[in-house]
N, C-alpha and C positions, 0 to 999 in steps of 0.2 A: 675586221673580220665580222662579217651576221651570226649574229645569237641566234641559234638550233630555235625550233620551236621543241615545246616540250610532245615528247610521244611517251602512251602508254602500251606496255606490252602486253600480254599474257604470260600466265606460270609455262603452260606448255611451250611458247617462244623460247624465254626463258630460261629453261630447262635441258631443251634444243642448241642452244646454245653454248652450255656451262660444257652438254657432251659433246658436240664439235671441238670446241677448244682442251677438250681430256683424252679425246681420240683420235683425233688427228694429228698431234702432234705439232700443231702450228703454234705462234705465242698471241697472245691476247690481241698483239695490234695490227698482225693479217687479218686475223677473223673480223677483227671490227672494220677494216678496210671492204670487207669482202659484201658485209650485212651493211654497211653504213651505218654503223653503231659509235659512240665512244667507248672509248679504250676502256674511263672509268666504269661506266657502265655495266663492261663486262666483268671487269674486276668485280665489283660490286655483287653480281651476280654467282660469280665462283665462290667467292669468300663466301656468300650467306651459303650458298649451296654444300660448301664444306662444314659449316656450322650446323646445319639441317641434319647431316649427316654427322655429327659427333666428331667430326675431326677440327674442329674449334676452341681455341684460346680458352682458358676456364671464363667462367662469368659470360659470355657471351649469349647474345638471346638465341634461340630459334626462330623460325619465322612466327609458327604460332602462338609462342612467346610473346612476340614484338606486336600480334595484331590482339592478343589477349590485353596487355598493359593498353597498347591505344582504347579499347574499348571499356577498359575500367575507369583511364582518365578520363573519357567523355564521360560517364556515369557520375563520377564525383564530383565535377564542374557540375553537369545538371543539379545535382542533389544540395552541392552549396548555394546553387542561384535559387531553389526554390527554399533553401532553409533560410537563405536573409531577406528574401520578400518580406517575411510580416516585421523583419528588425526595420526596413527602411520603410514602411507604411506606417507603423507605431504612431510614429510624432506627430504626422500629418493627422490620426485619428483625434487625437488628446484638444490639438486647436481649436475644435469644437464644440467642446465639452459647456453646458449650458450652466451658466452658474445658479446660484439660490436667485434670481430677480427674473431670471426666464429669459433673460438675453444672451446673446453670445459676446464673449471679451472683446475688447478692443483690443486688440493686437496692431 
């Protein structure tokens, strides 16, 4: 069987979607037959859109939520790569260092 290429949709697709399969009364795998979608896919899409909406498992993120966290862990990744530059630069500076005769060490 050929591996789908990956597609991106829009919220309003989406959305479109999540209310076709809530109002139509069909189950998840007409619809996805109808759009050419996977099943998972839609599922995926109900589920979060139930959680958007408060009708979600305790703990569970929102969407907002989930694009909040992504955008803190890139921040923190940043802010650690830029705190251990001067820890991995350090050593390399010190090799240099000129002693009392005005030369530099033999290393």
């Amino acid at each position: 069987m050929a591996k789908r290429k990956r597609r991106a949709f829009t919220e309003e697709f989406k959305t479109q979607t999540v209310r076709l399969v809530r109002e139509s009364g069909k189950c998840i795998a007409v619809v996805a037959r109808e759009l050419d979608l996977t099943e998972s896919a839609i599922r995926v899409w109900v589920r979060q859109a139930g959680i958007d909406a408060g009708r979600g498992p305790a703990g569970s993120l929102t969407t907002e939520e989930r694009e909040e966290l992504g955008r803190l862990r890139r921040e923190v990744r940043t802010l650690r790569m830029e705190r251990d530059i001067p820890k991995k630069t350090a050593p390399q500076q010190n090799l240099w260092v000129v002693s009392g005769s005005g030369r530099a060490p033999n290393v």
